[in-house]
C-alpha positions as CSV (number, residue, x, y, z in Angstrom):
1,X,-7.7,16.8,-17.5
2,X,-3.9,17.6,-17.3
3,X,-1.9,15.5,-15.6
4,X,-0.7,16.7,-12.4
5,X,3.0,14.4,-12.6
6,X,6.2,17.0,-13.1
7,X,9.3,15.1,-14.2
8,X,12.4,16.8,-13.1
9,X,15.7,15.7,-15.5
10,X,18.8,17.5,-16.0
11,X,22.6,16.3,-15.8
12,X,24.4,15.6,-13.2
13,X,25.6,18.8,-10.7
14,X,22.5,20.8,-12.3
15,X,21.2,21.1,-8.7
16,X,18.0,19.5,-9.2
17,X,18.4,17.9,-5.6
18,X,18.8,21.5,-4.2
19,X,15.6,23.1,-6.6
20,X,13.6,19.7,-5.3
21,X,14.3,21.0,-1.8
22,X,13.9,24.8,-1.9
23,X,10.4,24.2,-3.5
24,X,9.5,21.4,-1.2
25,X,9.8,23.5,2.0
26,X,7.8,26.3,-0.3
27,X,5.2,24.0,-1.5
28,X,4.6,21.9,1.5
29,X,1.5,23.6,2.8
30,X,-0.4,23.9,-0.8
31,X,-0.5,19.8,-1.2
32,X,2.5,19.4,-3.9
33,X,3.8,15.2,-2.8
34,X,7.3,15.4,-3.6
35,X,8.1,11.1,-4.5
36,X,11.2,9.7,-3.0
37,X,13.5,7.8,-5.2
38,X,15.0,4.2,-4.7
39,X,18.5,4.2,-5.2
40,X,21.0,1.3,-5.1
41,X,23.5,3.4,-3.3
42,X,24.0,4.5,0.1
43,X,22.4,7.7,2.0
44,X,24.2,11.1,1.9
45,X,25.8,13.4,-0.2
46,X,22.7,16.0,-0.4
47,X,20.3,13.5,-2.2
48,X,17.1,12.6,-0.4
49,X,16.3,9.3,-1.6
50,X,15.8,6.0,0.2
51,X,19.1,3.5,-0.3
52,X,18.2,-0.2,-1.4
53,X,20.4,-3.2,-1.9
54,X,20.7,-4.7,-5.4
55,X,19.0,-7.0,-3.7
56,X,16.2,-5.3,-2.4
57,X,15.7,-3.0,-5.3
58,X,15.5,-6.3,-7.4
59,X,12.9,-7.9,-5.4
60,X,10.8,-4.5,-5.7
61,X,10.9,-4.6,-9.1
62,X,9.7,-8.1,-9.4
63,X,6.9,-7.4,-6.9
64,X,5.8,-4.7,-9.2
65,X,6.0,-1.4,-6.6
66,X,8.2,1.0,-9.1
67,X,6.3,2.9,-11.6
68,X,9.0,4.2,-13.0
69,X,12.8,2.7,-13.0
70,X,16.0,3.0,-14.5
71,X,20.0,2.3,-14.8
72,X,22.3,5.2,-14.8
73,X,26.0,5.2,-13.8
74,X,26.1,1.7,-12.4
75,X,23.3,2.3,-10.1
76,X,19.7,1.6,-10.4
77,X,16.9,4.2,-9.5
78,X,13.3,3.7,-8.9
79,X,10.0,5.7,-8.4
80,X,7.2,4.0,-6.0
81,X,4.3,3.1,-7.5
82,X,2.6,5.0,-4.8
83,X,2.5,8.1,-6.8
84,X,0.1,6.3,-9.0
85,X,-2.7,6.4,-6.3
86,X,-1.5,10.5,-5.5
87,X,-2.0,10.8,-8.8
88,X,-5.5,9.5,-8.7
89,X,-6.6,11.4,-5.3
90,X,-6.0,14.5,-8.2
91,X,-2.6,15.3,-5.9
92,X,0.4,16.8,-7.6
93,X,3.3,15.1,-7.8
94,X,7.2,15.8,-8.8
95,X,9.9,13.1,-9.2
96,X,13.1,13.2,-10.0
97,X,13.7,11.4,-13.2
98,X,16.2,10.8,-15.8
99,X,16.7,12.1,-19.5
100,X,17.8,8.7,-21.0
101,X,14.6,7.5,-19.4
102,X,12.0,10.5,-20.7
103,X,10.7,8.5,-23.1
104,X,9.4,5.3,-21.2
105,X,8.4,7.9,-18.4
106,X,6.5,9.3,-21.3
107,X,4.8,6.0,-22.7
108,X,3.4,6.0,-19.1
109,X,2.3,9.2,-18.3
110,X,1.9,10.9,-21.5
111,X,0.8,13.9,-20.2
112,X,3.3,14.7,-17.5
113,X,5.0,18.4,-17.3
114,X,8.8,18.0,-18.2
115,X,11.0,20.2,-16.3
116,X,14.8,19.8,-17.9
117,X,17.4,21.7,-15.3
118,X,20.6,23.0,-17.0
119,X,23.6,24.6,-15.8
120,X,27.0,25.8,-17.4
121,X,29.3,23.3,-18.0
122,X,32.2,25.1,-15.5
123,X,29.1,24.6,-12.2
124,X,28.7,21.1,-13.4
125,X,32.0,20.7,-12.8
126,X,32.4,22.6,-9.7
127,X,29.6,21.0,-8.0
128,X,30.5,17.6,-8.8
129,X,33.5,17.9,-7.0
130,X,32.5,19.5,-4.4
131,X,29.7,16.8,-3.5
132,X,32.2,14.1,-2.9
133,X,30.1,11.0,-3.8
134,X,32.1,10.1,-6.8
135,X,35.9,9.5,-7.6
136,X,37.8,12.2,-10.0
137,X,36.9,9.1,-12.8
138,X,33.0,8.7,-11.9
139,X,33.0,13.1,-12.1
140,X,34.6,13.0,-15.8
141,X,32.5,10.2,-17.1
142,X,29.0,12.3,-15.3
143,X,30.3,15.2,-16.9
144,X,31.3,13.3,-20.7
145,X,27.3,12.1,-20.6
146,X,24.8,13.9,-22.8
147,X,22.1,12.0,-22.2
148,X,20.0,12.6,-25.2
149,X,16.3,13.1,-25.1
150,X,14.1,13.7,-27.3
151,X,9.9,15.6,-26.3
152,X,7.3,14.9,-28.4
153,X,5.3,17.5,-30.1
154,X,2.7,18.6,-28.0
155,X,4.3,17.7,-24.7
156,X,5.2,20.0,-21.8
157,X,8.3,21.2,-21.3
158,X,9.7,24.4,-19.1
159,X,14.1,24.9,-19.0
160,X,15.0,26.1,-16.0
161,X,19.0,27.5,-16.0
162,X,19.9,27.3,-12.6
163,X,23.7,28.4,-13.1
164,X,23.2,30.9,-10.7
165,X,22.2,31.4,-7.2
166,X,19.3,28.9,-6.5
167,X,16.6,31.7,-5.4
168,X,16.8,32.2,-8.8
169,X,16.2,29.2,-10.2
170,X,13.9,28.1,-7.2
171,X,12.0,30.4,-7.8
172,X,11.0,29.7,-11.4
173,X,10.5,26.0,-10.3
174,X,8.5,26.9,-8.1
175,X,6.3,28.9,-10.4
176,X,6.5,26.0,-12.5
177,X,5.3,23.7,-10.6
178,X,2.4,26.1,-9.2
179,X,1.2,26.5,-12.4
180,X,0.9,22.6,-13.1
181,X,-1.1,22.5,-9.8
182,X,-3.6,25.0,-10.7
183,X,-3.9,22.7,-13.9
């Protein structure tokens, strides 16, 4: 049986958080768990995640309650381990992931769907600033990153270009992920 994990990646400004939302309030009724992520940085800016300490997130980690974690731009991000159990009640789950970190995610849950989010480089730009949660400096380094990644043969991958208006692009997640949950 397919595994019914979707692993959302793209760079920064691609408007994952905005997809992740437009097909949550779509998918809420047909049993699609959307995981929160642990994030070392405060609440806001569009993102719905749930803010830890270094602290905290470091006594998490020890404890052994992320299945999936990672660094990226200073911060640390984790996925609860909660989506294992989902997972087994045969539930389908999307995260929000990272494309330096595809690979571990992979050695984990080899048979998760990998949905990459892309936009052109000029609406990267545009919606970094206009999100305000990082400094002119944190915006060019997000936008210098090209995270490589590299997908096995054989894995599952869909693009989804989502330089245009998000109905658009919602859309096709949405499809995306429907198709996942109909396995």
């Amino acid at each position: 049986m397919k595994s019914r994990l979707i692993y959302v990646m793209g760079p920064s400004g691609a408007g994952k958080d905005s997809l992740l939302g437009f097909a949550r309030a779509r998918l809420a009724a047909e049993g699609v768990l959307f995981a929160h992520r642990y994030i070392t940085r405060e609440a806001g800016g569009g993102e719905n995640h749930i803010a830890l300490t270094d602290t905290e997130f470091e006594a998490r980690s020890r404890l052994g309650l992320f299945a999936l974690q990672w660094r990226s731009h200073a911060l640390r991000y984790g996925i609860g381990v909660e989506i294992d159990q989902w997972l087994a009640l045969g539930c389908t789950v999307v995260v929000n992931g990272s494309r330096a970190y595809v690979s571990e995610a992979l050695a984990r849950y080899p048979r998760m769907t990998l949905v990459h989010v892309n936009a052109a480089q000029h609406v990267l730009a545009a919606r970094l600033a206009s999100r305000a949660r990082e400094t002119p400096e944190q915006v060019a380094a997000r936008l210098a990153r090209r995270a490589p990644f590299e997908v096995p043969e054989g894995a599952s991958l869909t693009h989804i270009d989502n330089s245009g208006r998000l109905e658009d692009a919602g859309m096709a997640f949405v499809a995306a992920v429907q198709r996942v949950a109909m396995g």
